[in-house]
GUVEX-839931 format. One line per field, with one value per atom (N, C-alpha, C): residue number from 1; atom name; x, y, z. Coordinates in steps of 0.1 Angstrom, whole numbers, plus 5000, padded with zeros to 4 digits. Atoms other than C-alpha are relative to their C-alpha. Example, Ala and Ser with C-alpha at 12.3 -4.5 7.8 and 13.67 -1.06 7.14 Angstrom:
<recs>
num: (1, 1, 1, 2, 2, 2)
atomo: (N, CA, C, N, CA, C)
xx: (5009, 5123, 5009, 4991, 5137, 4992)
yy: (4988, 4955, 5012, 4989, 4989, 5011)
zz: (5000, 5078, 5000, 5000, 5071, 5008)
</recs>
This chain:
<recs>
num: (1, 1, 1, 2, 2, 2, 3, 3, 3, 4, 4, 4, 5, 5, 5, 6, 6, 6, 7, 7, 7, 8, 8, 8, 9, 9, 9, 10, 10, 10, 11, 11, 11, 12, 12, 12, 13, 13, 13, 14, 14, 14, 15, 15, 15, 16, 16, 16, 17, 17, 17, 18, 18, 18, 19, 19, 19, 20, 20, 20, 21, 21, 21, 22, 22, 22, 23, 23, 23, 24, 24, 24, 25, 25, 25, 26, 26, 26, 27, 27, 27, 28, 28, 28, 29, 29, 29, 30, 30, 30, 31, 31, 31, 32, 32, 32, 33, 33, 33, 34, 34, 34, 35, 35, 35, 36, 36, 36, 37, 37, 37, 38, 38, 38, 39, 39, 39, 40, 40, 40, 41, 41, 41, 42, 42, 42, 43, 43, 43, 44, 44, 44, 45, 45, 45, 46, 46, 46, 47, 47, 47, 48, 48, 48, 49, 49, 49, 50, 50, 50, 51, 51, 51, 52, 52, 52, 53, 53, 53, 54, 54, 54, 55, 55, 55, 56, 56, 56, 57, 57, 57, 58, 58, 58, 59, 59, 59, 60, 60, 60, 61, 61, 61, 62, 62, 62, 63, 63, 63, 64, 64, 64, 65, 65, 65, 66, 66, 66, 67, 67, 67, 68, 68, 68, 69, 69, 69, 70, 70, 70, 71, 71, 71, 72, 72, 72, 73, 73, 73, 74, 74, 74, 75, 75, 75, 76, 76, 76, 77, 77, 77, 78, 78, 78, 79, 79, 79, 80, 80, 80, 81, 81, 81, 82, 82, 82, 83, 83, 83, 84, 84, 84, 85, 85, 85, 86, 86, 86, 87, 87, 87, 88, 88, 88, 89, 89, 89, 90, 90, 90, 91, 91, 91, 92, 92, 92, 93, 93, 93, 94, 94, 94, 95, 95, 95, 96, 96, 96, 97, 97, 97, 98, 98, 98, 99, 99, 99, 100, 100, 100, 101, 101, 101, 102, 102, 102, 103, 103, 103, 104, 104, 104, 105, 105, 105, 106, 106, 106, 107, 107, 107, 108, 108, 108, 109, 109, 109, 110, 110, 110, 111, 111, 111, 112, 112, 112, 113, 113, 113, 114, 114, 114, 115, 115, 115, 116, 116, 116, 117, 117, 117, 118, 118, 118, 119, 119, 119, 120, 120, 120, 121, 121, 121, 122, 122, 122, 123, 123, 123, 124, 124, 124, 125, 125, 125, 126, 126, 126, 127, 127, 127, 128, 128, 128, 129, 129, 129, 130, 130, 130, 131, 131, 131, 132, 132, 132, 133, 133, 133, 134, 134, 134, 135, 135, 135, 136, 136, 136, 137, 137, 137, 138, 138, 138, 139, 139, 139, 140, 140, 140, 141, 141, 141, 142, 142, 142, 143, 143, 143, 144, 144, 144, 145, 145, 145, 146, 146, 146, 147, 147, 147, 148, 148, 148, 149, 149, 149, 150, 150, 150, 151, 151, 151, 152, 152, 152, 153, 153, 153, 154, 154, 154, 155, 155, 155, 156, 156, 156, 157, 157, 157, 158, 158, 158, 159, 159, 159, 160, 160, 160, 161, 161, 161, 162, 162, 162, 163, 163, 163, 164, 164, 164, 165, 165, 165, 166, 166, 166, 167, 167, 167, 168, 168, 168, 169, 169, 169, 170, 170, 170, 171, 171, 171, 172, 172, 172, 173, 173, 173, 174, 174, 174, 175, 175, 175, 176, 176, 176, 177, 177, 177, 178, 178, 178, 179, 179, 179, 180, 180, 180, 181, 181, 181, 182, 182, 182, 183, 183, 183, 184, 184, 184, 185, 185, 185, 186, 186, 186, 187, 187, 187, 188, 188, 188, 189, 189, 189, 190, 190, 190, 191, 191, 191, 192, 192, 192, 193, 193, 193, 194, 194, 194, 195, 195, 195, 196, 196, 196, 197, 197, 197, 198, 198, 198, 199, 199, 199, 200, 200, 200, 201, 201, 201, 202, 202, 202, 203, 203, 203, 204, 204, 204)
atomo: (N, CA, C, N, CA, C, N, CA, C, N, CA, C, N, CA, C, N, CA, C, N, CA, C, N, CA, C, N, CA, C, N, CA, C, N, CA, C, N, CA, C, N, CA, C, N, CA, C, N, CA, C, N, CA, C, N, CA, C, N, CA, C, N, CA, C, N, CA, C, N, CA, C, N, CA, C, N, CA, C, N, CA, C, N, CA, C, N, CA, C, N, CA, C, N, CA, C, N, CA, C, N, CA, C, N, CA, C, N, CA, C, N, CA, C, N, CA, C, N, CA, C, N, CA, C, N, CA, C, N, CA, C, N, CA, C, N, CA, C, N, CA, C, N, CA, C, N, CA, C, N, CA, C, N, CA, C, N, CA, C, N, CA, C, N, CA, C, N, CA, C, N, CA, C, N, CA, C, N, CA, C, N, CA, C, N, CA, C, N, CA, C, N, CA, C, N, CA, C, N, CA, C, N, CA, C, N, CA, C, N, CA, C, N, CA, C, N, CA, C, N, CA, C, N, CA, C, N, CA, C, N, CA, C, N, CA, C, N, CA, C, N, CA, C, N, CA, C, N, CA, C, N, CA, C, N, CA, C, N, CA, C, N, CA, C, N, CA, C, N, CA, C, N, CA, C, N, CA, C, N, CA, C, N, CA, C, N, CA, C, N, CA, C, N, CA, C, N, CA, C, N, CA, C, N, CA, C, N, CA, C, N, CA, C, N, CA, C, N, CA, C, N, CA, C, N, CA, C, N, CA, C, N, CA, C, N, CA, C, N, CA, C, N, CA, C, N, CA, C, N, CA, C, N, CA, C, N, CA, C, N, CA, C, N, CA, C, N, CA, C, N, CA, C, N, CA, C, N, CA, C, N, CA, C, N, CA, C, N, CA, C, N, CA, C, N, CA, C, N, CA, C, N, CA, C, N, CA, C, N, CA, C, N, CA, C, N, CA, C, N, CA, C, N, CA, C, N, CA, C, N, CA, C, N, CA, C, N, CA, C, N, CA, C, N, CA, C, N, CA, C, N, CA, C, N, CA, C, N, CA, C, N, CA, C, N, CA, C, N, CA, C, N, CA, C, N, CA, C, N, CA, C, N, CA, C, N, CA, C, N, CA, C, N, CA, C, N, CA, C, N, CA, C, N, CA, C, N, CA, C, N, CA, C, N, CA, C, N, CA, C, N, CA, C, N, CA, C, N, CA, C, N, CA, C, N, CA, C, N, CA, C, N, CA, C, N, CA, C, N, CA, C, N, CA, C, N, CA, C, N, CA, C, N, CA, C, N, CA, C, N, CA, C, N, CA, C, N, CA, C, N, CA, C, N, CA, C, N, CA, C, N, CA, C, N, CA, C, N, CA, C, N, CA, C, N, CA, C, N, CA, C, N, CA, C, N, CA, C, N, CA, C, N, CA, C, N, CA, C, N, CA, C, N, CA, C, N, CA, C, N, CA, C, N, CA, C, N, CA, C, N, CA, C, N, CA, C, N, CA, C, N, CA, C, N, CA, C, N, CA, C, N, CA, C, N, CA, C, N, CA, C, N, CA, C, N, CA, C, N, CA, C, N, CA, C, N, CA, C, N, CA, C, N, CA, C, N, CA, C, N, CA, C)
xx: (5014, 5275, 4992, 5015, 5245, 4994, 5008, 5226, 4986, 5013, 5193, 4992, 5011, 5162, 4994, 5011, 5142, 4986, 5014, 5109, 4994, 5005, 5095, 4987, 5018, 5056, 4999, 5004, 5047, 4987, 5017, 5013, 4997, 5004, 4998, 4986, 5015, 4963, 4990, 5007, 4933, 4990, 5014, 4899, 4990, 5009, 4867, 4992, 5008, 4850, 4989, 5007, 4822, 5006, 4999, 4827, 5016, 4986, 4866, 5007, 4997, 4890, 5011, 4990, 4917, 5012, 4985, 4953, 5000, 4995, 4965, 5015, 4984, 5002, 5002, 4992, 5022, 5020, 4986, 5056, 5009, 4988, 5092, 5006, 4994, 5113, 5015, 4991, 5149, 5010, 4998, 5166, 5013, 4992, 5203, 5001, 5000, 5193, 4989, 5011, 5164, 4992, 5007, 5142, 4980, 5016, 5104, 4993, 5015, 5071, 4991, 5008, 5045, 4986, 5015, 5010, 5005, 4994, 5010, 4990, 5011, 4980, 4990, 5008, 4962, 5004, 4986, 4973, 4987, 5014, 4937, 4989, 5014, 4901, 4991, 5006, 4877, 4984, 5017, 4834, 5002, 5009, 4830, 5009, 5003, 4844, 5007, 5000, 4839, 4996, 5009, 4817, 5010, 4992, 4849, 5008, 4987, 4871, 5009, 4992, 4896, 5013, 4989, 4927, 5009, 4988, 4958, 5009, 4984, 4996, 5007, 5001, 5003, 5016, 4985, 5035, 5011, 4989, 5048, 5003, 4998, 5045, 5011, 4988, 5069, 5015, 4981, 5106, 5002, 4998, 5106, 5010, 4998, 5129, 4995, 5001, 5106, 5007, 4993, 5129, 5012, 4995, 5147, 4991, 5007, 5121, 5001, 5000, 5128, 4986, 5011, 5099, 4987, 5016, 5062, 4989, 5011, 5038, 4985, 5008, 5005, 4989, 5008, 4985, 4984, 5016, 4954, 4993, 5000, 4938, 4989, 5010, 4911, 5006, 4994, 4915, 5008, 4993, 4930, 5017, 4988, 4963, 5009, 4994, 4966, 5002, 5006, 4955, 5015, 4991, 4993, 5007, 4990, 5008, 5000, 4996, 5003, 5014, 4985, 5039, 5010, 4986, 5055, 4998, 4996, 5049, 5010, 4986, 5071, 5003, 4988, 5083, 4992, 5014, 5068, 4994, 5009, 5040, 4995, 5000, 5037, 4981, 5013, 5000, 4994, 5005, 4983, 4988, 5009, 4966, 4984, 5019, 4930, 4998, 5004, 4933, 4995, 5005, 4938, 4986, 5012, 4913, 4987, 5016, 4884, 5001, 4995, 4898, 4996, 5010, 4887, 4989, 5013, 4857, 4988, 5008, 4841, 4995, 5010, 4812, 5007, 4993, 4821, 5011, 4989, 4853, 5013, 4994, 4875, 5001, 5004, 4882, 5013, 4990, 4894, 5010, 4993, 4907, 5016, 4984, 4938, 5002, 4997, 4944, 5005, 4988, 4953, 4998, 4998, 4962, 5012, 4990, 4987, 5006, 4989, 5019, 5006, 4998, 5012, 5000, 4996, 5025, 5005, 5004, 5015, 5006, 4997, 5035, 4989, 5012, 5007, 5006, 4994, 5017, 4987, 5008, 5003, 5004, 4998, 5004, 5014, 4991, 5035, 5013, 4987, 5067, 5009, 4987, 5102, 5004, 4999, 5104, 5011, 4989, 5136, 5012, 4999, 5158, 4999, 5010, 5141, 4989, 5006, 5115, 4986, 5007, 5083, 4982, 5015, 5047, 4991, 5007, 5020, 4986, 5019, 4983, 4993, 5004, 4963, 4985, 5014, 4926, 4995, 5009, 4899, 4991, 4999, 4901, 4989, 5005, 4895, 5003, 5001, 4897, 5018, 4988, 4934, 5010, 4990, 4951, 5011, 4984, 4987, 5004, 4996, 5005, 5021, 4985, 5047, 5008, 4993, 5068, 5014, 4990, 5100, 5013, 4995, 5126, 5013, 4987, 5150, 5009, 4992, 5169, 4994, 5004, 5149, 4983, 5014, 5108, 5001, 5003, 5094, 4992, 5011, 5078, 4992, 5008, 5052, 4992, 5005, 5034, 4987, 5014, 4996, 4990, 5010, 4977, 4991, 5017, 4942, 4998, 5003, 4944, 4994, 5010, 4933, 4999, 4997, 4927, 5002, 4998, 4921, 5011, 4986, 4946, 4990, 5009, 4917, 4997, 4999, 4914, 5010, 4991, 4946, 5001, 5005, 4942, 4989, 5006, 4916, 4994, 4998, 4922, 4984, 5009, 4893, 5001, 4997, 4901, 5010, 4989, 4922, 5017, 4985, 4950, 5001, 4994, 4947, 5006, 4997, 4951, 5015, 4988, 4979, 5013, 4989, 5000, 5001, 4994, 4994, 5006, 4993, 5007, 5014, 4989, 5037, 5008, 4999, 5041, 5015, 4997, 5052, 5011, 4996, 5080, 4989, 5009, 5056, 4992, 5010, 5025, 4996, 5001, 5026, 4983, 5013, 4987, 5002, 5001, 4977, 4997, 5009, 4954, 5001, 4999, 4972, 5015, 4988, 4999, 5012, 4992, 5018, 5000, 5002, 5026, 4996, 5006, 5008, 5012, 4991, 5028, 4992, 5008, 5017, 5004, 5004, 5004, 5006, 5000, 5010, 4987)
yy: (5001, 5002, 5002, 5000, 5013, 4986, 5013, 4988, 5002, 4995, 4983, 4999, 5000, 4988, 4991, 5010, 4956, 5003, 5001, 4949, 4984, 5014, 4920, 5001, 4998, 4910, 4992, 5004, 4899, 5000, 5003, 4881, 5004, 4998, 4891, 4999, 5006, 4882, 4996, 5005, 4869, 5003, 4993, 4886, 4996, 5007, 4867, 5011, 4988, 4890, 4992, 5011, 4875, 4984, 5015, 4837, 4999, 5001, 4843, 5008, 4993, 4848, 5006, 4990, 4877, 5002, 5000, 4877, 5014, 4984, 4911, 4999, 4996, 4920, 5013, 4988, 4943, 4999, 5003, 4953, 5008, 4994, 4962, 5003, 4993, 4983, 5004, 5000, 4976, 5010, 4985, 5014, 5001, 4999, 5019, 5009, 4986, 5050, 4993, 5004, 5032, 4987, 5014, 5002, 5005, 4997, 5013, 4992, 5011, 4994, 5008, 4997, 4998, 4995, 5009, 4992, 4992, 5011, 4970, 4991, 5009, 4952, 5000, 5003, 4940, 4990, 5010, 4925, 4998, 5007, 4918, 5002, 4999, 4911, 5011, 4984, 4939, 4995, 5003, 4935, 5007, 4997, 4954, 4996, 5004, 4934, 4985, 5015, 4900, 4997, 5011, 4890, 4999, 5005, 4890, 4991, 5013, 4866, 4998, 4999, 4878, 4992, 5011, 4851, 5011, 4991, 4870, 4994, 5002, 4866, 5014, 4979, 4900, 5000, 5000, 4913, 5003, 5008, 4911, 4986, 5016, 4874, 4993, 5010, 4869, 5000, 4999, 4869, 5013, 4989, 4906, 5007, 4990, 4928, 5016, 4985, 4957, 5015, 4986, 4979, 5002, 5001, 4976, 5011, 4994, 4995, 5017, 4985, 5035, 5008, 4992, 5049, 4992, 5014, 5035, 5015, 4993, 5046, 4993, 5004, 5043, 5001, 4996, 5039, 5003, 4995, 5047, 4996, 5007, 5039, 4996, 5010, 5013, 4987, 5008, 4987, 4993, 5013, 4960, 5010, 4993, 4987, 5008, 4990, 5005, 4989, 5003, 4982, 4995, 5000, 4978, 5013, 4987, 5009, 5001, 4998, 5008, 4996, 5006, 4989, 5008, 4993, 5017, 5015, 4993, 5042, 5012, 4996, 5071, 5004, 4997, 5066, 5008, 4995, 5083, 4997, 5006, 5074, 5008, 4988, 5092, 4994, 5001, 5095, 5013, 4988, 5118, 5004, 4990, 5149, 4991, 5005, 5139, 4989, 5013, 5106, 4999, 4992, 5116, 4999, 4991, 5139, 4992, 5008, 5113, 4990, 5012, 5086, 5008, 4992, 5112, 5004, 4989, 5125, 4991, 5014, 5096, 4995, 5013, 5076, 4985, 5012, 5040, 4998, 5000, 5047, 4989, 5013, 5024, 4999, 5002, 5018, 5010, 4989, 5049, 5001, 5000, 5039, 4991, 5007, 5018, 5009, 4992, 5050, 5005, 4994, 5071, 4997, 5008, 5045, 5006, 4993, 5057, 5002, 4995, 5073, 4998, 4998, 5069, 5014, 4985, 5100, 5001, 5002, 5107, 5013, 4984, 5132, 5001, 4993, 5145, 5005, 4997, 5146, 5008, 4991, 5170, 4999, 5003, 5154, 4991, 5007, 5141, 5003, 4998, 5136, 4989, 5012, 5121, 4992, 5007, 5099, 4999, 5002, 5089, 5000, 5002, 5089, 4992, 5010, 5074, 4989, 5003, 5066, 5014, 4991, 5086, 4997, 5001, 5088, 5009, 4992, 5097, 4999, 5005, 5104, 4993, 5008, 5076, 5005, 5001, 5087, 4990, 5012, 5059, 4986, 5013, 5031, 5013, 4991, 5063, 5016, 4984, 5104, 5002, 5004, 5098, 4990, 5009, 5070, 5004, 4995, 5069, 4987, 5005, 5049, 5003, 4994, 5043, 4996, 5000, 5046, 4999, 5002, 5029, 5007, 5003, 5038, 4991, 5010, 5013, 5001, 5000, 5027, 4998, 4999, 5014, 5006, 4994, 5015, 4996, 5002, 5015, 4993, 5007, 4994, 5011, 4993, 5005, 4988, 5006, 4994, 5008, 4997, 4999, 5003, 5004, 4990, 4999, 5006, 4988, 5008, 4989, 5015, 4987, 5007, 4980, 4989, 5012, 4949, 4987, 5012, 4924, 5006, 4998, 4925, 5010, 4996, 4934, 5010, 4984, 4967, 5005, 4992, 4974, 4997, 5006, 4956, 5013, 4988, 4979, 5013, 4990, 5010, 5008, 4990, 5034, 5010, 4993, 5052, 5008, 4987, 5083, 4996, 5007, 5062, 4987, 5010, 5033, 5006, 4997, 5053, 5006, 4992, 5072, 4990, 5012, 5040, 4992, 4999, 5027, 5006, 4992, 5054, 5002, 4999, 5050, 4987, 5006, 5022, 4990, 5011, 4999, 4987, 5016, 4968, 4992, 5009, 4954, 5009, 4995, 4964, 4992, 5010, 4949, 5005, 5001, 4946, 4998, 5011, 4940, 4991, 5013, 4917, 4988, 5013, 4896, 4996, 5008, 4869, 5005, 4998, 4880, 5015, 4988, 4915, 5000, 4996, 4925, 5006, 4994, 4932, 5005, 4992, 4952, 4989, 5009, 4926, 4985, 5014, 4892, 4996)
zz: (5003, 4907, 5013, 4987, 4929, 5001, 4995, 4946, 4994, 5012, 4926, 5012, 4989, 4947, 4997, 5002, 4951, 5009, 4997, 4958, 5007, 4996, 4984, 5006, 4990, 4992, 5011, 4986, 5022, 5003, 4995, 5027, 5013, 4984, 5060, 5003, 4997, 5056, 4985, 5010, 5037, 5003, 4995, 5033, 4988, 5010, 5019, 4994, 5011, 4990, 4991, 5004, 4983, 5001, 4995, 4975, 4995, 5006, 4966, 5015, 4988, 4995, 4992, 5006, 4983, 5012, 4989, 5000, 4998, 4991, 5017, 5001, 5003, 5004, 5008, 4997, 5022, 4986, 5005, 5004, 5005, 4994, 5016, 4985, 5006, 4997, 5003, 4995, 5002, 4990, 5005, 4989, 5005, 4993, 4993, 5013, 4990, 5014, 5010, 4994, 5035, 4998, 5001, 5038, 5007, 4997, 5032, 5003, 5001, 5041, 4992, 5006, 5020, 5001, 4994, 5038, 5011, 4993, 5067, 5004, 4999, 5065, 5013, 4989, 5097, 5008, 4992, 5127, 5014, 4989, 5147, 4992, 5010, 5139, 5006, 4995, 5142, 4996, 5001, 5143, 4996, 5010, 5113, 4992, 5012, 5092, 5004, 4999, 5106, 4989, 5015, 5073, 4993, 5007, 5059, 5004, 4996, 5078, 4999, 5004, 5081, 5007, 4995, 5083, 5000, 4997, 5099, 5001, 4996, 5093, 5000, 4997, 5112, 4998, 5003, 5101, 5019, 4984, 5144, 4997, 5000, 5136, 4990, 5011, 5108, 5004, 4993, 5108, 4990, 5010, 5094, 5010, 4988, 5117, 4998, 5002, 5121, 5001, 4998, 5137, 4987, 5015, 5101, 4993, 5007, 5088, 5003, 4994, 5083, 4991, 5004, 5065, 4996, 5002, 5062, 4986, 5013, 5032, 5001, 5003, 5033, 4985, 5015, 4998, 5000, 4993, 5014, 5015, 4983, 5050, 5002, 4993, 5048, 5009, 4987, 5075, 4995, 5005, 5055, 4995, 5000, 5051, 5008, 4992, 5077, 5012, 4984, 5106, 5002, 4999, 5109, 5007, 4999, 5115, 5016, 4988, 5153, 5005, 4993, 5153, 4993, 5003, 5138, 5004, 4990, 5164, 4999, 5005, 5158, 4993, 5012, 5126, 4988, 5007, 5097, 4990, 5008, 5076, 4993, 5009, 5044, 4994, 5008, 5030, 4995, 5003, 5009, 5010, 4984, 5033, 4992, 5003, 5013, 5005, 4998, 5021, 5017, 4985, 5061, 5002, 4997, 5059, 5000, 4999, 5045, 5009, 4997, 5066, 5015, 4988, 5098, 5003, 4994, 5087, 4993, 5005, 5065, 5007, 4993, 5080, 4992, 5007, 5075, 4991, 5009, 5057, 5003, 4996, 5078, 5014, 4985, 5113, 5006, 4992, 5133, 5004, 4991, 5161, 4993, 5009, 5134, 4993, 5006, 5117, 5010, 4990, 5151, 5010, 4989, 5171, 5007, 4995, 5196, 4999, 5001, 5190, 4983, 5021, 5149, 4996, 5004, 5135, 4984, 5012, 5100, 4995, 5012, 5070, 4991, 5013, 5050, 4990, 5015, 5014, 4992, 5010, 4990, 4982, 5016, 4954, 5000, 5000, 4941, 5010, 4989, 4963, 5000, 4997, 4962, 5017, 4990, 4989, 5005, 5005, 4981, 4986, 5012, 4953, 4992, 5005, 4925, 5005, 4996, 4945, 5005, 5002, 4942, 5004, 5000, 4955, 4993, 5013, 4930, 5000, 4997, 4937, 4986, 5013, 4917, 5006, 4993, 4929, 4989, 5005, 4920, 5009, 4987, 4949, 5006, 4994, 4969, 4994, 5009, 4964, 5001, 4996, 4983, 4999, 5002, 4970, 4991, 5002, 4963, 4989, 5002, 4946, 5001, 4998, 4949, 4989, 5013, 4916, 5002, 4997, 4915, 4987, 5017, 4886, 5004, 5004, 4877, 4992, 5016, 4849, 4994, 5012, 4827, 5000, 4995, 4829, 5014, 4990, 4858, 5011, 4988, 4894, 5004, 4994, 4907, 5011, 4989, 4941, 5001, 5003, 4935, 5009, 4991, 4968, 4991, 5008, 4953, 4988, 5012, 4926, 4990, 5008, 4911, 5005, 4998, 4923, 4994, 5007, 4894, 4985, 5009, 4864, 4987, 5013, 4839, 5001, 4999, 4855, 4993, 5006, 4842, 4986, 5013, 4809, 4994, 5004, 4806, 5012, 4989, 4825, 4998, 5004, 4835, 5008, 4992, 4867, 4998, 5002, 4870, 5002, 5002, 4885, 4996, 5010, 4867, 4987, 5009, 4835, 5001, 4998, 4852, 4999, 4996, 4862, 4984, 5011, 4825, 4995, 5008, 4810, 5004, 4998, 4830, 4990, 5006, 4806, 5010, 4988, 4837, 4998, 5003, 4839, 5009, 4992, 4870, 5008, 4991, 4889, 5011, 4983, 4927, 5007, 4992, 4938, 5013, 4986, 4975, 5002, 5000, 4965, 4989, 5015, 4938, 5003, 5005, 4941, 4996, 5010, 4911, 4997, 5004, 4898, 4985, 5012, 4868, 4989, 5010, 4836, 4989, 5016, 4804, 4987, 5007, 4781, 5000, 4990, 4803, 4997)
</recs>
């Protein structure tokens, strides 16, 4: 029997949204062919987005062995996802090209200089793409024009790893965006938020 591909989150910060503070998940993706990241959160504070406060558990600080990690995915590149990737230097970071592209040329879209921070070297994906086997990134636009999302199969239905394509559960409860509707219709065993605890299940 193949090794099943699991799924583990890894808190790495907390960012106040209004008067509710929202935890910041990253997730590994342990694959018999590879061991993906998925997002890497943030690993310093930055003046523009002090008003959020943001509490840091940077993924250097855990007991993770980064150099474990062979492929990094980004589900889109506001700060709270990317501001990690400077410790994976190197290796490559799959994100859809639109997302890039606004994430360059966007006024206030996130913070630059943690997008191409030094020696980050980015695959620009164009729509859907097998990552791995049975492992699949799938543009969800909605969050942003570029967001991804990463589709696991299991044999049976399917994981999926969301980043923000929604952040509270009731978005997906009642889908309206292009990839929330898209990720319903994959008719999902679990949906892994960045910004939730627990992964979302269809009619939980």
């Amino acid at each position: 029997m193949p090794s099943p591909i699991t799924v583990t989150p890894i808190l790495v910060a907390d960012l106040l949204a209004g008067d509710e503070r929202l935890p910041v998940y990253v997730h590994v993706v342990d694959h018999p062919d590879a061991r993906v990241l998925v997002d890497t959160g943030l690993t310093a504070l930055h003046p523009a987005v002090a008003d959020m406060d943001p509490r840091l558990h940077p993924l250097d600080e855990q007991d993770i062995d980064l150099t474990g990690i062979d492929l990094v995915v980004n589900t889109h590149l506001h700060f709270d996802h990317c501001g990690g990737n400077h410790l994976f230097a190197g290796k490559p970071i799959h994100v859809q090209r639109r997302e890039l592209d606004d994430a360059r040329t966007e006024a206030d879209y996130t913070i630059p200089e943690w997008v191409d921070a030094p020696g980050v070297e980015y695959v620009p994906v164009d729509g859907e793409f097998e990552l791995l086997p049975g492992v699949r990134l799938v543009p969800a636009p909605g969050h942003t024009r570029g967001s991804q999302v990463v589709v696991i199969e299991t044999g049976a239905r399917p994981v999926v790893i969301g980043g923000d394509m929604a952040v509270w559960f009731r978005e997906l409860d009642e889908p309206r965006t292009e990839g929330q509707l898209l990720v319903v219709a994959l008719d999902p065993e679990q949906v892994w938020l960045a910004h939730a605890h627990e992964p979302w299940r269809p009619g939980a």
